[in-house]
C-alpha positions as CSV (number, residue, x, y, z in Angstrom):
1,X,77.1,-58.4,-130.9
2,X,77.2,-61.9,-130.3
3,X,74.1,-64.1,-130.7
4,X,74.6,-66.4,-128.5
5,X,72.3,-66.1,-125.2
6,X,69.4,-68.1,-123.9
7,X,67.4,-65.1,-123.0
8,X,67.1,-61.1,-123.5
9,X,64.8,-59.2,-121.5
10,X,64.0,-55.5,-121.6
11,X,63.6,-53.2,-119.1
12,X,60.7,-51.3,-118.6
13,X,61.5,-47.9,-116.4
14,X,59.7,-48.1,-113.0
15,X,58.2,-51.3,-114.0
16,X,59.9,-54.9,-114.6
17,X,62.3,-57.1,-116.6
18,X,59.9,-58.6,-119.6
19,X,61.4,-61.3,-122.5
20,X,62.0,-59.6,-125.5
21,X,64.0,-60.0,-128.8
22,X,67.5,-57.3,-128.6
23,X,66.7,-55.2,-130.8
24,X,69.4,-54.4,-133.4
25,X,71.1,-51.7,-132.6
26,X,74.8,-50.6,-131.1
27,X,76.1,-51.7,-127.4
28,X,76.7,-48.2,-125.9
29,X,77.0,-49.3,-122.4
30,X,77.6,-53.2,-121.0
31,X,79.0,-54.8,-118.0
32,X,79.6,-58.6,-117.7
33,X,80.5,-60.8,-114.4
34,X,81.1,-64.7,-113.5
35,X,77.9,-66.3,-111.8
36,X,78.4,-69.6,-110.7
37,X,75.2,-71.6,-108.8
38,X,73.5,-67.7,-107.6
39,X,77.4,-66.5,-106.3
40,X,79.0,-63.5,-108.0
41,X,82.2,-61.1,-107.2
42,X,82.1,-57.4,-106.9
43,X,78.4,-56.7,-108.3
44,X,78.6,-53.2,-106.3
45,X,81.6,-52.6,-108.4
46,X,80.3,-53.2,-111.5
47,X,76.9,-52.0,-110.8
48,X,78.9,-48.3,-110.4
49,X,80.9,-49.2,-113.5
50,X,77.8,-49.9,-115.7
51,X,75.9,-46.7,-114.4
52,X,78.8,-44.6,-115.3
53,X,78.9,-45.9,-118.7
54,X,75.2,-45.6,-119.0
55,X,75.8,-41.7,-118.0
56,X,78.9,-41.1,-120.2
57,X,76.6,-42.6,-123.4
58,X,74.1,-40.2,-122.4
59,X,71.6,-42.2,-121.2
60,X,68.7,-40.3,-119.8
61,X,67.7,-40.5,-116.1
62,X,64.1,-41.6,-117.3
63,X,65.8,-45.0,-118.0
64,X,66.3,-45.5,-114.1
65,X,69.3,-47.8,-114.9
66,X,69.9,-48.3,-111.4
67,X,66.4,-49.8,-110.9
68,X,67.3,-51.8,-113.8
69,X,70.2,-53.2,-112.0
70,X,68.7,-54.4,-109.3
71,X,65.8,-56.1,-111.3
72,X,68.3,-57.8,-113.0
73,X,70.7,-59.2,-110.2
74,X,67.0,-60.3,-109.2
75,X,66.4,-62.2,-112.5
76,X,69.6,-63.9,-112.5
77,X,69.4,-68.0,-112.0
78,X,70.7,-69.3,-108.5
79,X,72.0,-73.0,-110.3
80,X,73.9,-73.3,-112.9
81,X,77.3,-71.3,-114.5
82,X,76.5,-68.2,-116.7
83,X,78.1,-65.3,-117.6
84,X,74.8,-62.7,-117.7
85,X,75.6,-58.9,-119.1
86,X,73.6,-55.7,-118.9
87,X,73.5,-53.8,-121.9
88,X,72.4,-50.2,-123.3
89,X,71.4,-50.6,-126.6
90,X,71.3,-47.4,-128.8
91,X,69.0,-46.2,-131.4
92,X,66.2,-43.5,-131.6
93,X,65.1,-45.4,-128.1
94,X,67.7,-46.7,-126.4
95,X,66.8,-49.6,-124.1
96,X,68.2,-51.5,-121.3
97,X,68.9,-55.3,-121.4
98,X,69.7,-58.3,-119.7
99,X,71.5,-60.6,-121.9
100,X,71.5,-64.2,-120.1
101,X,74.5,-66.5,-121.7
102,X,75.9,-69.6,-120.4
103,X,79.1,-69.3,-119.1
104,X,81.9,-70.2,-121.7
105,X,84.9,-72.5,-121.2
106,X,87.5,-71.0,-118.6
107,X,91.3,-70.9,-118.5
108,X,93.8,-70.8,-115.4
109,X,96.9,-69.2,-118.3
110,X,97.1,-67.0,-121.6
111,X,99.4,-67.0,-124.1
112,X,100.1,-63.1,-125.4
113,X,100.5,-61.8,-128.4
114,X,101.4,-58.0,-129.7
115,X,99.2,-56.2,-131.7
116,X,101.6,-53.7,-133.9
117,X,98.3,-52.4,-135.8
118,X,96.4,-49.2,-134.8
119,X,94.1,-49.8,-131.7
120,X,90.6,-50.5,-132.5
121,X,88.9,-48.8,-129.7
122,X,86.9,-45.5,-129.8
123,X,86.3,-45.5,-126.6
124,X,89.0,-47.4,-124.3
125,X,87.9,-46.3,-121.0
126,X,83.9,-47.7,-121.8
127,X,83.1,-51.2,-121.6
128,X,80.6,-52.0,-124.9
129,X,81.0,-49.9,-128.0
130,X,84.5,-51.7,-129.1
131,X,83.3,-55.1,-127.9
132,X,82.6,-56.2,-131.5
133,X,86.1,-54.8,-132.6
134,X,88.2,-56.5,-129.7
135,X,86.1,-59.9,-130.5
136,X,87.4,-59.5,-133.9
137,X,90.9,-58.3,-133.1
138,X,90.9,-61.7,-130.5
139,X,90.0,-63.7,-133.1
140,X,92.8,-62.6,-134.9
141,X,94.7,-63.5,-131.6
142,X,93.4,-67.0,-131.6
143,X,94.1,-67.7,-135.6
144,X,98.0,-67.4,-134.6
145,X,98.4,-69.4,-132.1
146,X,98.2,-66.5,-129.1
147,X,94.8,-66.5,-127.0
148,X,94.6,-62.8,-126.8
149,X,96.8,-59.4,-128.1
150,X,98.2,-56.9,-125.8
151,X,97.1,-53.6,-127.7
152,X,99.6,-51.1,-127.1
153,X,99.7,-47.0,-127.8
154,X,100.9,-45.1,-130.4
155,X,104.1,-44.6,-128.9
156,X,103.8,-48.5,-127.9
157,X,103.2,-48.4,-124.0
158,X,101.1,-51.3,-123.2
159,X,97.8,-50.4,-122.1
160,X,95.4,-53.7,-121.5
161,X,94.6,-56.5,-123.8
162,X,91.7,-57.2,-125.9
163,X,89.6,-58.2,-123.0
164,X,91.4,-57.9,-119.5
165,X,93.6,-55.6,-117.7
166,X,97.3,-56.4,-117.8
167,X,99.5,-56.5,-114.2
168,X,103.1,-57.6,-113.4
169,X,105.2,-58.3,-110.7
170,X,108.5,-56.3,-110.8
171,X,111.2,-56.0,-107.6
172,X,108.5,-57.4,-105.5
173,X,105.8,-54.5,-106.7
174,X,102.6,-55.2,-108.4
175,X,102.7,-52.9,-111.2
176,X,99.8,-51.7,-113.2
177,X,99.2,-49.4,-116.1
178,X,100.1,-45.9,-115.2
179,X,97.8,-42.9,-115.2
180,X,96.6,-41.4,-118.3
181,X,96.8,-44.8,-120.3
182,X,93.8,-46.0,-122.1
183,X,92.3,-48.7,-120.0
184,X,89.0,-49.7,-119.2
185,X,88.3,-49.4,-115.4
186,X,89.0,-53.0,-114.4
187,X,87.2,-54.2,-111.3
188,X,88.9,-57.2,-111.1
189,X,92.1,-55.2,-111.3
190,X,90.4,-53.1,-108.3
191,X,90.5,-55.9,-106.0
192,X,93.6,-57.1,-106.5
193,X,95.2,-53.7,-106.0
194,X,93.2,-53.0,-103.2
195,X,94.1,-56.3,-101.3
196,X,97.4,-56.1,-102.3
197,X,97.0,-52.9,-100.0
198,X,95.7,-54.8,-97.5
199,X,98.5,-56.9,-97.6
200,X,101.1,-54.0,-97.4
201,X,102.1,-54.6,-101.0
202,X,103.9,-51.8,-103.0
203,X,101.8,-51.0,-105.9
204,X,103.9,-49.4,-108.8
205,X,101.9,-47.7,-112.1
206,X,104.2,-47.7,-115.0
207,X,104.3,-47.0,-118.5
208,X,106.4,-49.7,-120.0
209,X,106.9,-51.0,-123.1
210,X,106.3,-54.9,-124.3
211,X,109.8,-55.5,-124.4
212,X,109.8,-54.5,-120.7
213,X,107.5,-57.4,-119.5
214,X,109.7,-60.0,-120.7
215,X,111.2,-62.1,-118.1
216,X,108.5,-60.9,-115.5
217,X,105.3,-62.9,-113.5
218,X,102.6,-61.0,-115.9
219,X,99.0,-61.8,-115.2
220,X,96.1,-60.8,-117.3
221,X,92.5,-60.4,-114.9
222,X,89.0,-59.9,-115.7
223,X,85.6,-60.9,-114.4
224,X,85.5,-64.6,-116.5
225,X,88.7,-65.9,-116.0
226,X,89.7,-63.9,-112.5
227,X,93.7,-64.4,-113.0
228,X,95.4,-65.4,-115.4
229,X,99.4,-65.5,-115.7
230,X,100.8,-65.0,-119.2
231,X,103.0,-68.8,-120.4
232,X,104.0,-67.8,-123.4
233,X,104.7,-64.7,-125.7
234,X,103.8,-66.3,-129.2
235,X,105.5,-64.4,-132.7
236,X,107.9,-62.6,-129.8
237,X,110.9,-62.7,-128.4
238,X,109.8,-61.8,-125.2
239,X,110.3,-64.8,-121.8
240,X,107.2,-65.5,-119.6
241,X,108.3,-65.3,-116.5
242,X,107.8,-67.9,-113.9
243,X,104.0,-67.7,-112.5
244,X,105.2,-68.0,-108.5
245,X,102.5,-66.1,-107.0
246,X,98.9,-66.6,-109.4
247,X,97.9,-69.6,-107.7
248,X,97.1,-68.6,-104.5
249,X,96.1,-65.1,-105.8
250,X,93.3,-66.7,-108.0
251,X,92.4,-69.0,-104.9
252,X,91.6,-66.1,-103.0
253,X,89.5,-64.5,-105.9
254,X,87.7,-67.4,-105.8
255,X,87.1,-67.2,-101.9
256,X,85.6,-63.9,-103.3
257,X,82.1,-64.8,-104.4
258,X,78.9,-64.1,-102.6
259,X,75.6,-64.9,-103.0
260,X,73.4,-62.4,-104.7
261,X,70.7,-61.3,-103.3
262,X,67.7,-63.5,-102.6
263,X,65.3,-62.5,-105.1
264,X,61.5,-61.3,-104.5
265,X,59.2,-64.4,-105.2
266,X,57.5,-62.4,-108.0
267,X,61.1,-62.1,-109.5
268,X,62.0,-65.3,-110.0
269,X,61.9,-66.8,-113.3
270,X,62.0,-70.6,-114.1
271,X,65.7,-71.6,-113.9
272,X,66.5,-72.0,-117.4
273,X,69.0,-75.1,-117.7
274,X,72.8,-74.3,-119.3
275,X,72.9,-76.0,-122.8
276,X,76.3,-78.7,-123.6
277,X,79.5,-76.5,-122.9
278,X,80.8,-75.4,-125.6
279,X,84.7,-76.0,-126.9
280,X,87.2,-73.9,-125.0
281,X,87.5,-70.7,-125.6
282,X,89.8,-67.7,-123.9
């Protein structure tokens, strides 16, 4: 679990948000999203996703996690850029957090590696309990020249990377991982497909191998970044295709934001001011 957050407060069930040290114990459920001066994307979606972790962990109604939710959008600073995430922490008690961090340094492009050793995860298809694992496993990324490692399966389809959801263009089809794969419910990924709908574009779910990308627009998305296309295959053979359509794709994700919620006045917390940006970082 990373240390690095301005605040942590813990939820009391039926009562409020309160400062409080994390205590140290396992991320069993977490859910992360871009908030830029009190604007947000999809907080529905991943209010749903969070819950649905919180239930697969186990997490007992009495935690009232959607309450918690709410209190937390509530909390949230309306100035500033931060990346705030909403944890279930495990133990003999497990608890309910918000975890306030500044926002970290953003990129518009990725450079992709492969991993070729056995996939970290436990459990692919919940955002928190592998976050320490793929951190590490980025890292590893980063120390080679790539920003991030496309994890593949054990027959080696690609699945997702270390911390977004992989999507390519193909014969004018947006193609995403097929069914079955082990990928994290993206809701990012969710949008795109779903406007792409909109827009009366084919969508295509394949199981493809790295090789297979080669040549092709390839983007990675997630809630920090929104789009990114891959530029470079680093320690591969493998072409980036030219990036023709992730400009105006990320312009309208960033169209996307909407204020949150105007919070009670007994909610709002002195606006706690973001400390020096820190060097980039994927």
């Amino acid at each position: 679990m990373s240390s690095r957050y301005t605040a942590w407060f813990a939820w009391r069930p039926g009562s409020h948000l309160a400062p409080a040290c994390p205590p140290d114990a396992p991320v069993l459920a977490a859910d992360s999203f871009l908030l830029q001066d009190g604007r947000a994307r999809f907080t529905a979606g991943h209010r749903a996703r969070f819950l649905a972790a919180c239930r697969a962990a186990g997490a007992g109604r009495g935690l009232d996690a959607d309450g918690f939710f709410t209190q937390a959008l509530a909390r949230l600073p309306r100035t500033g850029a931060w990346f705030p995430r909403v944890e279930l922490l495990g133990g003999a008690h497990p608890v309910l957090g918000l975890r306030l961090r500044p926002c970290p340094a953003r990129t518009d492009r990725v450079r992709l590696g492969c991993w070729h050793g056995s996939d970290p995860r436990t459990c692919p298809t919940r955002k928190g309990p592998d976050l320490a694992a793929l951190a590490g496993l980025r890292a590893h990324a980063q120390a080679r020249g790539a920003d991030d490692y496309l994890l593949t399966t054990p027959d080696g389809r690609a699945s997702e990377s270390t911390s977004a959801t992989l999507l390519w263009w193909q014969d004018g089809r947006l193609c995403l991982p097929a069914p079955g794969l082990p990928v994290l419910p993206g809701i990012t990924a969710a949008w795109i497909t779903a406007r792409a709908t909109r827009l009366g574009i084919p969508l295509a779910p394949r199981a493809v191998r790295p090789a297979e990308l080669s040549g092709h627009e390839v983007w990675l998305v997630n809630a920090l970044h929104g789009i990114r296309p891959v530029t470079a295959w680093p320690h591969t053979p493998y072409r980036a295709g030219p990036a023709e359509r992730a400009e105006r794709w990320q312009r309208a994700w960033q169209d996307a934001a909407r204020p949150l919620p105007a919070p009670p006045p007994a909610a709002r917390p002195p606006a706690p001011r973001p400390p020096a940006r820190q060097a980039a970082r994927p």
